[in-house]
Each structure stands twice: as C-alpha cells, then as structure tokens.
C-alpha positions as CSV (number, residue, x, y, z in Angstrom):
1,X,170.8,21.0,153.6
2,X,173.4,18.8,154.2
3,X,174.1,15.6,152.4
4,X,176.5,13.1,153.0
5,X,179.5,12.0,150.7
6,X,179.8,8.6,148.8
7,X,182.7,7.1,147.0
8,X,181.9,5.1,143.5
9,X,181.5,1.5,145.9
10,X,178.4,3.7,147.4
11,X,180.1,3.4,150.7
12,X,180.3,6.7,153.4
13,X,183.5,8.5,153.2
14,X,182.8,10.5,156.4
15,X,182.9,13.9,154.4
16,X,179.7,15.7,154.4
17,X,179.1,18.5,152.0
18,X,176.1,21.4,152.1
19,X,174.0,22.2,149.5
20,X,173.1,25.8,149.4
21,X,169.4,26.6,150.5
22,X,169.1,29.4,147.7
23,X,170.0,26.6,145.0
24,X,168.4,23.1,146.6
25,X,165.5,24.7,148.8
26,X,163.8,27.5,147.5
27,X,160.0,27.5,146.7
28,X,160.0,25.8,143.5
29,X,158.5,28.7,140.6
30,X,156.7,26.2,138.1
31,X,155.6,29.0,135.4
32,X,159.4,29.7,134.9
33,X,160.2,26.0,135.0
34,X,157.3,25.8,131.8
35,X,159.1,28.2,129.8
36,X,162.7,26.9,130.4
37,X,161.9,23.3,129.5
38,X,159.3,24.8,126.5
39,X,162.5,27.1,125.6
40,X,165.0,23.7,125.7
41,X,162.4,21.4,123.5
42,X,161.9,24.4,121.1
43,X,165.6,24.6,120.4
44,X,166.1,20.8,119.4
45,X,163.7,21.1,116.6
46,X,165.5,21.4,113.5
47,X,162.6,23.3,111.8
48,X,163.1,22.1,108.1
49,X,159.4,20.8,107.4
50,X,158.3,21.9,104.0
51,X,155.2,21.0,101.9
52,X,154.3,22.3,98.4
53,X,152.3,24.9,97.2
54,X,150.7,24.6,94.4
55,X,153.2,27.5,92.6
56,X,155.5,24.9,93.6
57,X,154.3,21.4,92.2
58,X,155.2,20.0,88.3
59,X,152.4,19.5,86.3
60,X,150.3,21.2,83.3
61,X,149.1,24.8,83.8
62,X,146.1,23.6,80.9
63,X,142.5,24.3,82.0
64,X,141.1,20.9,82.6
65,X,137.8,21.1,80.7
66,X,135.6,23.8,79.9
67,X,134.2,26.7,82.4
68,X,130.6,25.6,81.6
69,X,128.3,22.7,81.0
70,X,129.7,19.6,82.3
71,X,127.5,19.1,85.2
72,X,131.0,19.9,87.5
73,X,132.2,22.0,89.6
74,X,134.9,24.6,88.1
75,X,138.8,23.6,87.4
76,X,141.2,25.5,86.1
77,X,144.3,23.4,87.0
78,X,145.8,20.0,88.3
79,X,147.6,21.4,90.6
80,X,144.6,22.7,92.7
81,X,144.8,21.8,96.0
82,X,141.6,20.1,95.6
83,X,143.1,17.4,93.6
84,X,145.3,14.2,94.9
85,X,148.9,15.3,93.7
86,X,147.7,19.1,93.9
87,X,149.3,21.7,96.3
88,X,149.0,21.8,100.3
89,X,146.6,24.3,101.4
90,X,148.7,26.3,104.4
91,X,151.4,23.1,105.1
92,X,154.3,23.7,107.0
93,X,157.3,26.6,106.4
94,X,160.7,25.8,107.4
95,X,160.8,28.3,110.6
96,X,163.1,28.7,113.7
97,X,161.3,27.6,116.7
98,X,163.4,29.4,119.2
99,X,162.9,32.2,121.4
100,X,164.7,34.4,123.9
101,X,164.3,33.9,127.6
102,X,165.4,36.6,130.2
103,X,169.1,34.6,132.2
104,X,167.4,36.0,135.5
105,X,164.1,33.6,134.8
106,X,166.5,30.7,133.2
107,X,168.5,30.4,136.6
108,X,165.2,30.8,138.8
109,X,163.9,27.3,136.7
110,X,167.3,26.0,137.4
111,X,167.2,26.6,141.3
112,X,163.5,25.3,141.2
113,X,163.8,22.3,139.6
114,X,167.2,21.5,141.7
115,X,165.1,22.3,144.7
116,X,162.3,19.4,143.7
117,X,165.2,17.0,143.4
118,X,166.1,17.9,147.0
119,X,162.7,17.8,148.2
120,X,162.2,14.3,146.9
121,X,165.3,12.8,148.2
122,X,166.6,12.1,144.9
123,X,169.8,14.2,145.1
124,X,173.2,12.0,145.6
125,X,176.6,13.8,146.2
126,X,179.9,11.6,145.1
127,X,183.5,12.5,146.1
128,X,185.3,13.5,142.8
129,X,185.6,10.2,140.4
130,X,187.1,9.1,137.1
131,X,187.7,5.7,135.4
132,X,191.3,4.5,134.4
133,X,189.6,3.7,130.9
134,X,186.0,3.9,129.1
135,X,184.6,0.7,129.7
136,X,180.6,0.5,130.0
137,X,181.2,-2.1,133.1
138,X,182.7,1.0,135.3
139,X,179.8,2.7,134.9
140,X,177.2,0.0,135.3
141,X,179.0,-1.1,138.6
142,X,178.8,2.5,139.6
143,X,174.9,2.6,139.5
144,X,174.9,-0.9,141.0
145,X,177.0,0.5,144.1
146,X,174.4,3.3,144.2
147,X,171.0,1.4,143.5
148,X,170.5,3.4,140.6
149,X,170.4,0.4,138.1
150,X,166.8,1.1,137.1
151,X,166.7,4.8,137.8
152,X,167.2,7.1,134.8
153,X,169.9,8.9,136.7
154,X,172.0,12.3,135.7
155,X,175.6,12.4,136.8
156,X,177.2,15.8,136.9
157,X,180.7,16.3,137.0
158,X,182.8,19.1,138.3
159,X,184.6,19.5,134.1
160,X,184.7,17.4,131.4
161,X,185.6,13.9,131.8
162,X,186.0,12.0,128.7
163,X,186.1,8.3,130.3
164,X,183.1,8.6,132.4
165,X,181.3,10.2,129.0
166,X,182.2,7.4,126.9
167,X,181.6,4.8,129.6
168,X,178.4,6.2,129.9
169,X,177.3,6.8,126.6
170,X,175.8,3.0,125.7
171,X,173.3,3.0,128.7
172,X,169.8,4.6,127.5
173,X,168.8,5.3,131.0
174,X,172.5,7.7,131.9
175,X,173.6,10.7,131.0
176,X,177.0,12.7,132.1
177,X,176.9,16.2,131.9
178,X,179.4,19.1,133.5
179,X,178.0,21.4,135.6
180,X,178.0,24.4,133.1
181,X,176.0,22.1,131.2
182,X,173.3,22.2,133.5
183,X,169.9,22.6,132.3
184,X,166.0,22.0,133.8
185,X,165.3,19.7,131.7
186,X,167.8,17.2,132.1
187,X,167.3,18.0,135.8
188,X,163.4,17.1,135.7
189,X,163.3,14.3,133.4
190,X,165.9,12.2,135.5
191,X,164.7,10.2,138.0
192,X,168.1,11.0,140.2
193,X,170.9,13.5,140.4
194,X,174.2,12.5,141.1
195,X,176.7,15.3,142.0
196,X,180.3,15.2,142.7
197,X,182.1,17.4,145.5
198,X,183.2,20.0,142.6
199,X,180.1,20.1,140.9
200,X,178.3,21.2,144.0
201,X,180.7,23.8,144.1
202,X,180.6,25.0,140.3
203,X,177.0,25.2,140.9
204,X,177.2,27.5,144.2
205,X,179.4,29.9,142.1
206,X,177.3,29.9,138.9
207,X,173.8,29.9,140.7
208,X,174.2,31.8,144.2
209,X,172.0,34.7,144.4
C-alpha cells in the first residue's frame, strides 16, 4: 500500500513511502485484538478496592439480646453483616488484574488493528517533524493543516520527542506516542493515525513477519 508523504502545512512533498502489506493489510484477527485491548484495560486498574469483613469492623463482640423469646430473629453481634455498619458479605479483595499474553498473539492484534486503520483510510504518513519549542499553537496548527481538528488522532513518532509531547499534552482529543510505544488500543480508539517516515520504518523492523 502506498501512501503519500505530507509535511506539517499538510501539503505533498512528492516522497511516497510503502506501508508493508504483512503490517497494514492482513486479514484483521478480532479474537486476538479482544484479548490485547482486555489485556491493556486490565493492566491500568490499580486493583486496591477493599471492603470490610466483619473480623475486620470496630464495634462490641456482646451478644445483643438473648438467644430466645423476643419474638426476633437470632443476633449474636453488631457486626453481622445483616446490620447497617456490619461487615460486607464477599466485597471486593485488593487483586492484580493482569495476565500474561503469548508476544506472537500481541503482534498479530497489533498488525490487525493497523490493518483496519488502513482499510478505513484513516492512516496519514508525515515526513519527520519537530517544533523549535512546546507551544500548544504548533500542534493545533498541525491538525488544522491536516483536517484533524475534530478527529481524536494518534501521532507516532520515529523516538522520543519532547516538544511535540509537551505541545501535545493540553489537547484531550491528541496523543504522541513513539513507535515502540505502540499498542492496539491506542490504535483502535483513535479516530486517525498519523505516522512519520521513521515510524513507518521502526514499525517494519519491529512488526515484519
């Protein structure tokens, strides 16, 4: 597939690049892109919900009133779960949500959900970019120059740029990443990938069968 490449005023430069058909156009494998973005959710919970028992709660360990002859049901103690301020019958355990996925299956979601960008035509390649400072404006005007204004859109760069981060950072609908950084569901949840020139390479390297 080959795509045409932009410069940051969203005008042609000429260049053209290729996006490989065993990354961008493979059948897309939905059951492993499931597991990678259940995977990716699963690992941004924190896992630190805890409710009381009632071995746990402070009160009186008293029998309430006596076994027999009030009309009642039985109570031995306050801190039954039966009563308001009592225990939590079964509440939540801190836990770790994670849980290992094979790197074969990982990359497979990758190369399908990059494939579903391509099939859309929602995949954008830039020549290599950066911003003589981190000013919000750049990036903005950027977007502008691409009709991405409205568009939750994913840049990914080639390495680590801290300008076009930070210039990026205050807008709710962008998000910069590197290309090692890559993952399905940043991939699936933007409405547009934007690539640079190195990018596309770092991804041939990391991704090629």
């Amino acid at each position: 597939m080959e795509v045409k490449v932009l410069n940051i005023s969203g005008k042609e430069t000429g260049a053209k690049v290729q996006l490989p058909e065993g990354i961008f156009g493979i059948e897309p494998n939905d059951h492993a892109i499931y597991l990678d973005v259940k995977q990716y959710l699963a690992n941004q919970r924190q896992g630190t919900h805890k409710s009381k028992q009632r071995n746990e709660i402070a009160g009186s360990t008293r029998k309430l009133y006596k076994q027999k002859g009030t009309g009642g049901a039985r109570a031995g103690s306050i801190k039954s779960p039966l009563f308001n301020g009592g225990g939590r019958i079964f509440g939540p355990q801190p836990r770790d949500y994670s849980f290992k996925l094979n790197k074969k299956l990982k990359e497979v979601a990758r190369r399908s959900a990059l494939s579903y960008k391509a099939q859309d035509n929602s995949v954008l390649v830039l020549e290599d970019f950066t911003f003589e400072s981190p000013k919000t404006k750049d990036f903005i005007s950027l977007l502008n120059a691409l009709n991405f204004a409205n568009e939750k859109t994913l840049v990914v760069l080639a390495e680590a740029n801290q300008n076009v981060y930070l210039a990026s950072r205050n807008l709710q609908k962008a998000k910069v990443i590197t290309a090692d950084q890559l993952n399905t569901y940043d991939v699936l949840n933007a409405g547009k990938l934007v690539l640079t020139t190195g990018s596309v390479k770092t991804l041939e390297e990391a991704l090629a069968k």
